[in-house]
MDTraj code that builds the backbone (N, CA, C; nanometers):
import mdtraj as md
import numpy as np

residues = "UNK UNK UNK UNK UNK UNK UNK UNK UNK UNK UNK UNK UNK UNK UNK UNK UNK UNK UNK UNK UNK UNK UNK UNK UNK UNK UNK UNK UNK UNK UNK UNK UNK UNK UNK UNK UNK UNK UNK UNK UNK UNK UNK UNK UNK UNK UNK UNK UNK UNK UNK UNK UNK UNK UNK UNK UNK UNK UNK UNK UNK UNK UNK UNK UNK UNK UNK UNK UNK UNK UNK UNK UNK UNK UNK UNK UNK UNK UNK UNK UNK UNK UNK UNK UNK UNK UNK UNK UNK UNK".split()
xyz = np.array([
    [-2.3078, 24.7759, 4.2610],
    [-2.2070, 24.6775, 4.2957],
    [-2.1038, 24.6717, 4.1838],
    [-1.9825, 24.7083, 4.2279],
    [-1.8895, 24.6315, 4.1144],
    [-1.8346, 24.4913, 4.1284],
    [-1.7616, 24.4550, 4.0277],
    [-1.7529, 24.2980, 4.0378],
    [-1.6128, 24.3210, 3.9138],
    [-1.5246, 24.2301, 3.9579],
    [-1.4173, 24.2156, 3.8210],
    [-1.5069, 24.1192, 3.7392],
    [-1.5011, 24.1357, 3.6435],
    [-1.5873, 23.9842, 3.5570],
    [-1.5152, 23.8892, 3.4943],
    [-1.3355, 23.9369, 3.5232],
    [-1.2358, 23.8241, 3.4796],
    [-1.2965, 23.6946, 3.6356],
    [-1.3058, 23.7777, 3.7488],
    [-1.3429, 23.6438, 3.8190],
    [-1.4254, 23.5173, 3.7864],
    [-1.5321, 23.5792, 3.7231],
    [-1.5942, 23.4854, 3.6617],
    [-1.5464, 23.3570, 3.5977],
    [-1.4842, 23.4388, 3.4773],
    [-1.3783, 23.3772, 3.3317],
    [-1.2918, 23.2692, 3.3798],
    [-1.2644, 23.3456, 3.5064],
    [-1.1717, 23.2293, 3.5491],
    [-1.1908, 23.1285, 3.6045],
    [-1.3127, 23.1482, 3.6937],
    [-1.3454, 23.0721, 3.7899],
    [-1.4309, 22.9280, 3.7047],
    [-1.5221, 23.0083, 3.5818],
    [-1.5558, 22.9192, 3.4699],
    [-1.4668, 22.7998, 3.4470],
    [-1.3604, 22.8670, 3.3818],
    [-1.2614, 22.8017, 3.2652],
    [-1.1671, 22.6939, 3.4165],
    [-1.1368, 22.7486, 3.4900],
    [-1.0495, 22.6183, 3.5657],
    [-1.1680, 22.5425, 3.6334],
    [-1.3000, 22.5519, 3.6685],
    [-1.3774, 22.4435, 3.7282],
    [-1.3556, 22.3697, 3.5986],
    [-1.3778, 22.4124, 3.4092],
    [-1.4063, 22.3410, 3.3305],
    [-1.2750, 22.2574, 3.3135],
    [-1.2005, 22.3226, 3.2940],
    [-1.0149, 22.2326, 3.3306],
    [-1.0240, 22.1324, 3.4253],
    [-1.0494, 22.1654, 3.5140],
    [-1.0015, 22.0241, 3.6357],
    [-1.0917, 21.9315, 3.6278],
    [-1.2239, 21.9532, 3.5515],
    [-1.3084, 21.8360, 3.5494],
    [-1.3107, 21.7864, 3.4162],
    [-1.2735, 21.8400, 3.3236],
    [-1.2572, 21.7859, 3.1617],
    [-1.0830, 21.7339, 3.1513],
    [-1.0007, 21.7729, 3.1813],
    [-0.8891, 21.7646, 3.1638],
    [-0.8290, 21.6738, 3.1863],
    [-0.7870, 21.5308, 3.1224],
    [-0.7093, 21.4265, 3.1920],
    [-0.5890, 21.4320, 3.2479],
    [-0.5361, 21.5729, 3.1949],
    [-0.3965, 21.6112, 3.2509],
    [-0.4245, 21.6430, 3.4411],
    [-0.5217, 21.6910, 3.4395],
    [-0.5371, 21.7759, 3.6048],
    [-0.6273, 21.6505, 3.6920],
    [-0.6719, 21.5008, 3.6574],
    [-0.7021, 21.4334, 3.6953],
    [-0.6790, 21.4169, 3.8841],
    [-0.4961, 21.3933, 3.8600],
    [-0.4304, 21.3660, 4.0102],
    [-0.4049, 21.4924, 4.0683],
    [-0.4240, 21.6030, 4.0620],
    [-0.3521, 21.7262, 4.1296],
    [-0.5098, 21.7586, 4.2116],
    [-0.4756, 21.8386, 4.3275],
    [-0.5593, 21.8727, 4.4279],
    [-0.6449, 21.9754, 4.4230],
    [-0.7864, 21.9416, 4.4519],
    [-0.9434, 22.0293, 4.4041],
    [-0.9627, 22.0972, 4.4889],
    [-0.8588, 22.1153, 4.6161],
    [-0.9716, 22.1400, 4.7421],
    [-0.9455, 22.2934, 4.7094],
    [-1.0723, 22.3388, 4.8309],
    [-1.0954, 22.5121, 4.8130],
    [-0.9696, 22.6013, 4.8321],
    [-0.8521, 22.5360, 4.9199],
    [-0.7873, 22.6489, 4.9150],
    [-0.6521, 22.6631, 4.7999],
    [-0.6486, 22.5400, 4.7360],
    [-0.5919, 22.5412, 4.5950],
    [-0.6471, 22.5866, 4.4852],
    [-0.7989, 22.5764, 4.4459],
    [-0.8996, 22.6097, 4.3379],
    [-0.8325, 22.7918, 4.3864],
    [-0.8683, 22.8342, 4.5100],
    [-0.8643, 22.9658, 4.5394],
    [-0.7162, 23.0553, 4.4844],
    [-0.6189, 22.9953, 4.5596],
    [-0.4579, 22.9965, 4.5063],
    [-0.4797, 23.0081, 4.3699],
    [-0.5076, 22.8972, 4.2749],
    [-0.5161, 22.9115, 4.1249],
    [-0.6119, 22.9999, 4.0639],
    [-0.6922, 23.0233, 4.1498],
    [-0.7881, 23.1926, 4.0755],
    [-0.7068, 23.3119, 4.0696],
    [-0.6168, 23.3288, 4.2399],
    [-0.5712, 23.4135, 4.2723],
    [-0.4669, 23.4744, 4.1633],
    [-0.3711, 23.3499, 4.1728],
    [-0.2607, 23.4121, 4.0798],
    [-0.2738, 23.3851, 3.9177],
    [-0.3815, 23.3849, 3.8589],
    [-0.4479, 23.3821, 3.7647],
    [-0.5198, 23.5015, 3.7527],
    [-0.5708, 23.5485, 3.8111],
    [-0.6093, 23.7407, 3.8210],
    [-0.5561, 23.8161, 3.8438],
    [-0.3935, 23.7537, 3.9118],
    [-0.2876, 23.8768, 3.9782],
    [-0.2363, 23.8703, 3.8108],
    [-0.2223, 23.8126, 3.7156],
    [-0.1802, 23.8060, 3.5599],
    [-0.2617, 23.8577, 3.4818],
    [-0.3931, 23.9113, 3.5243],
    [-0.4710, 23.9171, 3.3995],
    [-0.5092, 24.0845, 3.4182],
    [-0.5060, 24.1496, 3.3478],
    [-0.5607, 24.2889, 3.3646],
    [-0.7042, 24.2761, 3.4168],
    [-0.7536, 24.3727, 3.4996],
    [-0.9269, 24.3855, 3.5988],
    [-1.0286, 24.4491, 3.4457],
    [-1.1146, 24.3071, 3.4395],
    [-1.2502, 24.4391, 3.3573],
    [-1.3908, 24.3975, 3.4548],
    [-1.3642, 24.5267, 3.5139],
    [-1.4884, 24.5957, 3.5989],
    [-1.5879, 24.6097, 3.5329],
    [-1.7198, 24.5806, 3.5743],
    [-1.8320, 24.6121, 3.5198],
    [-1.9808, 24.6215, 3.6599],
    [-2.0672, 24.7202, 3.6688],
    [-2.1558, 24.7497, 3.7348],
    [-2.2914, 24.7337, 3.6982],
    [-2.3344, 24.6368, 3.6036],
    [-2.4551, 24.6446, 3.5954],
    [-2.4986, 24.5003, 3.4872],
    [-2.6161, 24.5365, 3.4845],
    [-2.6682, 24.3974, 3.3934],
    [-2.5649, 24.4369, 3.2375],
    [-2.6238, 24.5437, 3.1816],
    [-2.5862, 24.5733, 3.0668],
    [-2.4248, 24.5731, 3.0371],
    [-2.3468, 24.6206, 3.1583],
    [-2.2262, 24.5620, 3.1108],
    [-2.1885, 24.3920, 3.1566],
    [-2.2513, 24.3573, 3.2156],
    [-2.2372, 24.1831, 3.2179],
    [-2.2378, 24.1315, 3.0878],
    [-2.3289, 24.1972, 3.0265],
    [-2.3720, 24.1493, 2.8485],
    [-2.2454, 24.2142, 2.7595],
    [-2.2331, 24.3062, 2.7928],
    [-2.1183, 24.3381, 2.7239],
    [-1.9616, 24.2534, 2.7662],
    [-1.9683, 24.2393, 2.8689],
    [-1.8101, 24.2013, 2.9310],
    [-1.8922, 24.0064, 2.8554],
    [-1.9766, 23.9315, 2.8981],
    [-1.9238, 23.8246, 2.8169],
    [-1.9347, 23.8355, 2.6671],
    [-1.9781, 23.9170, 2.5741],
    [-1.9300, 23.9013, 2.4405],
    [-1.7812, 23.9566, 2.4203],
    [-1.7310, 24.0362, 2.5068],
    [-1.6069, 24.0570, 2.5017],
    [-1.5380, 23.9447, 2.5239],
    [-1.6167, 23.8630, 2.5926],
    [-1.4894, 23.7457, 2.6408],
    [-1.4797, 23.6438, 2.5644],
    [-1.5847, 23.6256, 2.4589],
    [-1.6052, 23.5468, 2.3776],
    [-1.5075, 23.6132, 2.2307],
    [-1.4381, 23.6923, 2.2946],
    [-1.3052, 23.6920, 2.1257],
    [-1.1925, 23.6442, 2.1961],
    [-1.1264, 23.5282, 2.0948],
    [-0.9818, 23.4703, 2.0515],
    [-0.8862, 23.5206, 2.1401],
    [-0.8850, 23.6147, 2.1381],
    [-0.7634, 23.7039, 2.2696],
    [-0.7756, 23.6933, 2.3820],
    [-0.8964, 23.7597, 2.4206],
    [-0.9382, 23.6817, 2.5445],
    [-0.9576, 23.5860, 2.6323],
    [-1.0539, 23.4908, 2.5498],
    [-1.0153, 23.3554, 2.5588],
    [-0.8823, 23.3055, 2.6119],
    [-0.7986, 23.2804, 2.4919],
    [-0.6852, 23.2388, 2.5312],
    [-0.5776, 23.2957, 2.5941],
    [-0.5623, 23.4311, 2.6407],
    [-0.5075, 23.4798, 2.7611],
    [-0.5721, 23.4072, 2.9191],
    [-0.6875, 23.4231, 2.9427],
    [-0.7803, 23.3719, 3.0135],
    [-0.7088, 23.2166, 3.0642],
    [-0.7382, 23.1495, 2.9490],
    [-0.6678, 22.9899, 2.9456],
    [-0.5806, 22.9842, 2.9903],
    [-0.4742, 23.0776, 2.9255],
    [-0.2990, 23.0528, 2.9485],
    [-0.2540, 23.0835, 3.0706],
    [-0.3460, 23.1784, 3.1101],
    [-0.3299, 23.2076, 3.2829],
    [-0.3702, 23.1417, 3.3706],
    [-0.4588, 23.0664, 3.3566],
    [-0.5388, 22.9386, 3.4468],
    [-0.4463, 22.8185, 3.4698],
    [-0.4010, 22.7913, 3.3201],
    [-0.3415, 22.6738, 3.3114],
    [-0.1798, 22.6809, 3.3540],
    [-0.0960, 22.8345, 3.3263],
    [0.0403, 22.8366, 3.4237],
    [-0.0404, 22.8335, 3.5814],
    [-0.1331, 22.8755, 3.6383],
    [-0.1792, 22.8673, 3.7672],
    [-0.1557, 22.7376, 3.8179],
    [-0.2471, 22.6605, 3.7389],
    [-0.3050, 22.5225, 3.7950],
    [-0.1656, 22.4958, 3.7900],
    [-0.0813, 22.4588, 3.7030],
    [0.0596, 22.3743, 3.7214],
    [0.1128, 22.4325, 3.8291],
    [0.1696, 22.5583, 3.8437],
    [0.2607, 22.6403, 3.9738],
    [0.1597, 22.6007, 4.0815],
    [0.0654, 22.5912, 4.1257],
    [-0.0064, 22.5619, 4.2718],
    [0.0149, 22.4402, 4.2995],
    [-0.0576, 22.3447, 4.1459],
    [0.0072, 22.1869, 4.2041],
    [0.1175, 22.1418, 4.2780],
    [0.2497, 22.2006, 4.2002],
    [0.3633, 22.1992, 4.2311],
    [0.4401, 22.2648, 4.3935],
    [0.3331, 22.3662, 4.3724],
    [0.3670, 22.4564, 4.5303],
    [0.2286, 22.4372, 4.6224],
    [0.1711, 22.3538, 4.6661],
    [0.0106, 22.3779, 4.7572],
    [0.0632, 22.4680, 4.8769],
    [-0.0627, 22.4791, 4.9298],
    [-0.0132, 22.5670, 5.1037],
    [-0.0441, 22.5081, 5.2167],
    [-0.0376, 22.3643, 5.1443],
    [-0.0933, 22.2876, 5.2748],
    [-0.0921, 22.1360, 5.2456],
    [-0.0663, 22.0546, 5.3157],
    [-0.0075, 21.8971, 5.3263],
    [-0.0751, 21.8325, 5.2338],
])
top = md.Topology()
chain = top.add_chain()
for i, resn in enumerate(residues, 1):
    res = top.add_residue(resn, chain, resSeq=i)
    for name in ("N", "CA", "C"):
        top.add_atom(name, md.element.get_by_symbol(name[0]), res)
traj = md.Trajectory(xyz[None], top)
């Protein structure tokens, strides 16, 4: 099976945003906004593919350096604002 493992990263870091964040308090949780804000949050981030246990272990200590991280972030968080602002639905 392959799998991008930025999906993960991302999917992590904005559940942890919209529920820690007092800024994202009033803006909208539902599935097809969370989805929108993954989307164009991975259409920004370069794909790291990985097929197996052993690169799972490898892809999160990769994700655990400074660069990563905060690319990761910075893409979540232009997401979450541009979807708020634009939803696809009432």
């Amino acid at each position: 099976m392959v799998v991008n493992y930025l999906e993960v990263c991302v999917e992590n870091y904005l559940h942890k945003l919209l529920e820690t964040d007092p800024n994202y308090n009033d803006i909208c949780k539902c599935e097809q906004c969370a989805d929108d804000i993954m989307a164009m949050a991975l259409n920004n981030l370069k794909p790291y593919y990985i097929t197996s246990k052993k690169g799972e272990v490898f892809a999160e200590y990769s994700s655990l350096e400074c660069q990563n991280h905060a690319e990761v972030v910075k893409e979540v968080i232009k997401a979450i604002e541009f979807i708020s602002k634009n939803k696809n639905h009432e």
